[in-house]
MISEDO-190738 format. One record per residue (C-alpha): x, y, z; residue number from 0. Coordinates in steps of 0.001 Angstrom, whole numbers, plus 500000, padded with zeros to 6 digits. Layout:
BEGIN
{x = X | y = Y | z = Z | num = NUM}
...
END
This chain:
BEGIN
{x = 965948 | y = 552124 | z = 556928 | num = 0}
{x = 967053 | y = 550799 | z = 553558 | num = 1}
{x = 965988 | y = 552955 | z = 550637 | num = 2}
{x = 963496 | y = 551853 | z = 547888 | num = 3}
{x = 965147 | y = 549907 | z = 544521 | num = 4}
{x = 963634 | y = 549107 | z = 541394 | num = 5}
{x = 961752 | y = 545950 | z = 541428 | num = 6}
{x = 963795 | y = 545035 | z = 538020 | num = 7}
{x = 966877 | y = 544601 | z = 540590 | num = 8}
{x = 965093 | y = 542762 | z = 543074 | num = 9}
{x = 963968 | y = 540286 | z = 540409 | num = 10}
{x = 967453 | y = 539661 | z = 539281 | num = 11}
{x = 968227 | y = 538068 | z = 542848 | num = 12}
{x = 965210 | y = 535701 | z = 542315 | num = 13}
{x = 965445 | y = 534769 | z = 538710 | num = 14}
{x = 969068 | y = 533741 | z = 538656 | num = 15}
{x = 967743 | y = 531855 | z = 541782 | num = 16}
{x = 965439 | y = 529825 | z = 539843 | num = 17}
{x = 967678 | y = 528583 | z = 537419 | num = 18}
{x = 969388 | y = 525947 | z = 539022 | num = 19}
{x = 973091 | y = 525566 | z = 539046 | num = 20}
{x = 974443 | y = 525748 | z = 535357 | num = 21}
{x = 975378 | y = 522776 | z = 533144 | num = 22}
{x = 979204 | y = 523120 | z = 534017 | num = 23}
{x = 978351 | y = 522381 | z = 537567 | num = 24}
{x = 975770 | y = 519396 | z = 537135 | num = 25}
{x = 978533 | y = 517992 | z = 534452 | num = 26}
{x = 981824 | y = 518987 | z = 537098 | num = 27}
{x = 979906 | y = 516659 | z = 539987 | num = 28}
{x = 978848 | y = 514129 | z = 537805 | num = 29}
{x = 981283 | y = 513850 | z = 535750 | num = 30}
{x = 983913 | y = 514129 | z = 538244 | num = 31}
{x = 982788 | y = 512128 | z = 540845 | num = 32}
{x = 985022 | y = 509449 | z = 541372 | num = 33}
{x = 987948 | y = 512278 | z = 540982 | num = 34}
{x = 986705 | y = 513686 | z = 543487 | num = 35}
{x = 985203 | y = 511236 | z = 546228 | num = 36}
{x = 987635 | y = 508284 | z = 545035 | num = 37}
{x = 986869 | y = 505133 | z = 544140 | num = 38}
{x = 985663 | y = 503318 | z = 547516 | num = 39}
{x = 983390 | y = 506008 | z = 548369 | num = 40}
{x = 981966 | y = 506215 | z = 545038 | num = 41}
{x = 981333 | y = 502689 | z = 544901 | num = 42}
{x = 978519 | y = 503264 | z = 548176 | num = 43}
{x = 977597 | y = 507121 | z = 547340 | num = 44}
{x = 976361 | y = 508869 | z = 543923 | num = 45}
{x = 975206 | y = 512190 | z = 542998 | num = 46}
{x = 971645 | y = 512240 | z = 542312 | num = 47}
{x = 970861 | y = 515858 | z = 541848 | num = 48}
{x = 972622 | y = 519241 | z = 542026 | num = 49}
{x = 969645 | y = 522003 | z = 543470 | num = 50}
{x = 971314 | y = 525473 | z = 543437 | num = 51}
{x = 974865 | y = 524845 | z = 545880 | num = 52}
{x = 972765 | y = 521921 | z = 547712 | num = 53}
{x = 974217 | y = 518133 | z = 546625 | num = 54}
{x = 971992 | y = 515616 | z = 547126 | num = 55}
{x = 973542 | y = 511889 | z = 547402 | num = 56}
{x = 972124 | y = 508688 | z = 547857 | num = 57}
{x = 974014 | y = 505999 | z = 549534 | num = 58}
{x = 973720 | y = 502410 | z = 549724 | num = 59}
{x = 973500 | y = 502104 | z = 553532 | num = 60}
{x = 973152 | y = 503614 | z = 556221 | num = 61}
{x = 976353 | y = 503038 | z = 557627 | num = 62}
{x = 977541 | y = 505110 | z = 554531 | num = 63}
{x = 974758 | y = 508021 | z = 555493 | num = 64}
{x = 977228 | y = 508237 | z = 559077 | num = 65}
{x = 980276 | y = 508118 | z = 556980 | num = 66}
{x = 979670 | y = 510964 | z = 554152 | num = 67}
{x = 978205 | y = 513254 | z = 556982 | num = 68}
{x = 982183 | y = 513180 | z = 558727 | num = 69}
{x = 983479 | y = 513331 | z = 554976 | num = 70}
{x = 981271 | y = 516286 | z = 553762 | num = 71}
{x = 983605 | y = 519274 | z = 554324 | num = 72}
{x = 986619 | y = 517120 | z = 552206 | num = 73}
{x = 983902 | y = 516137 | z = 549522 | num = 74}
{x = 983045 | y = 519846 | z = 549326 | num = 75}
{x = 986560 | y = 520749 | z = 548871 | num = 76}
{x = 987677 | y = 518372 | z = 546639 | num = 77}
{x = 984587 | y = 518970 | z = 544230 | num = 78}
{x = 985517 | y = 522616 | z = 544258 | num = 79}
{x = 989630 | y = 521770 | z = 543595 | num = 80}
{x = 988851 | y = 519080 | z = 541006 | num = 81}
{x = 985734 | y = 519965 | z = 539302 | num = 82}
{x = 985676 | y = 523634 | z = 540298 | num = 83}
{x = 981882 | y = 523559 | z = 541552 | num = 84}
{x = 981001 | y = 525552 | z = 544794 | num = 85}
{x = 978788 | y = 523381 | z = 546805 | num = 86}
{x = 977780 | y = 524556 | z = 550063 | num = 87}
{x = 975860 | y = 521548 | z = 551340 | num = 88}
{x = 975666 | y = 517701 | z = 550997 | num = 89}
{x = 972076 | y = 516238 | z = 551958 | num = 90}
{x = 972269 | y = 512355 | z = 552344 | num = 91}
{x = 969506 | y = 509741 | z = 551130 | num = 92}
{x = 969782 | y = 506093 | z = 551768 | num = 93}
{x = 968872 | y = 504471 | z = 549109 | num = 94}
{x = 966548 | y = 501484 | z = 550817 | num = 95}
{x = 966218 | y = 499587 | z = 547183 | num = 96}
{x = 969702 | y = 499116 | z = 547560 | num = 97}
{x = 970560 | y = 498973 | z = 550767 | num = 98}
{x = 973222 | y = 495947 | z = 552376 | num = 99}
{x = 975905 | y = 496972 | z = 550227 | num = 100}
{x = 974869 | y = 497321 | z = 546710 | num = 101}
{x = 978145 | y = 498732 | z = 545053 | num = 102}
{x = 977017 | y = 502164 | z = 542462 | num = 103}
{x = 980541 | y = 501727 | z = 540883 | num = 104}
END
């Protein structure tokens, strides 16, 4: 059986929690983006929000969806070598206002 801790420790787990990844990440995946995906993928995928070590992208087509799922462990890595961010998961949205090809670059 685990032994009692203060509450004040357990609430240090869920506060840092609810802060959201910190500027240098949102600004490392943003701002790094085509550093780290490359050109031709950033022209079909984009960052659209950075929720704790979860990436959220939205893609042009589906076709793209397919394509960043087989890419996701490189993407991962190269975010981490280039911009330094630790992201442990890429969740894919096609974007269906923009779908058929609509470049993001």
């Amino acid at each position: 059986m685990n032994d009692p801790v203060p509450i004040s420790q357990s609430l240090d787990g869920v506060v840092k929690s609810l802060r959201g990844p910190s500027r240098k990440a949102v600004s490392g995946v943003f701002g790094r983006w085509v550093d780290a995906v490359g050109q031709q993928v950033a022209d079909h995928v984009r960052p659209v929000k950075l929720d704790a070590r979860v990436l959220v992208v939205e893609v042009d087509d589906p076709a793209w969806a397919t394509q960043v799922k087989f890419l996701t462990p490189t993407i991962i890595e190269r975010l981490h070598s280039t911009a330094g961010v630790e992201v442990d998961q890429i969740e894919v949205r096609v974007d269906r206002r923009n779908a058929r090809g609509a470049k993001y670059g």
